[in-house]
Phi, psi and omega in degrees: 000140201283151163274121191302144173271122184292125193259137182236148202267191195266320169294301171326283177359300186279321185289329170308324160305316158116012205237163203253165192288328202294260215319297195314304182304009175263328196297337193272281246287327144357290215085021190255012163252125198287303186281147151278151187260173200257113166275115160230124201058258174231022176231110182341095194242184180211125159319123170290342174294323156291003175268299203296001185253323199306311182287337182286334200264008166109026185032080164288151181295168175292325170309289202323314203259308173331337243224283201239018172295138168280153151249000000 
């Protein structure tokens, strides 16, 4: 059995970054967040597994990553 992927909140998110939520919402609204969230209800997660290959791969803009993720 496949293992479940862990949804990270906006704050784990920011923190992960080093950046503040504000700095995110600019960063996002940008378009300078690769990954996108997932809405459970109205509050935002992120796989954390596509966060951890987004970083690896140097946080490419959402064009960037949108662009050149497989699927």
């Amino acid at each position: 059995m496949a293992e479940k992927d862990r949804l990270i909140t906006l704050t784990e998110l920011a923190g992960l970054l080093g950046i503040s939520r504000s700095m995110f919402y600019r960063m996002d609204k940008a378009g300078e967040i690769g990954p996108e969230c997932i809405r459970l209800r109205e509050a935002p997660r992120w796989k954390e597994s596509e966060v951890g290959r987004w970083i690896e791969a140097g946080c490419p803009s959402r064009k960037k990553w949108k662009g050149g993720k497989k699927k």
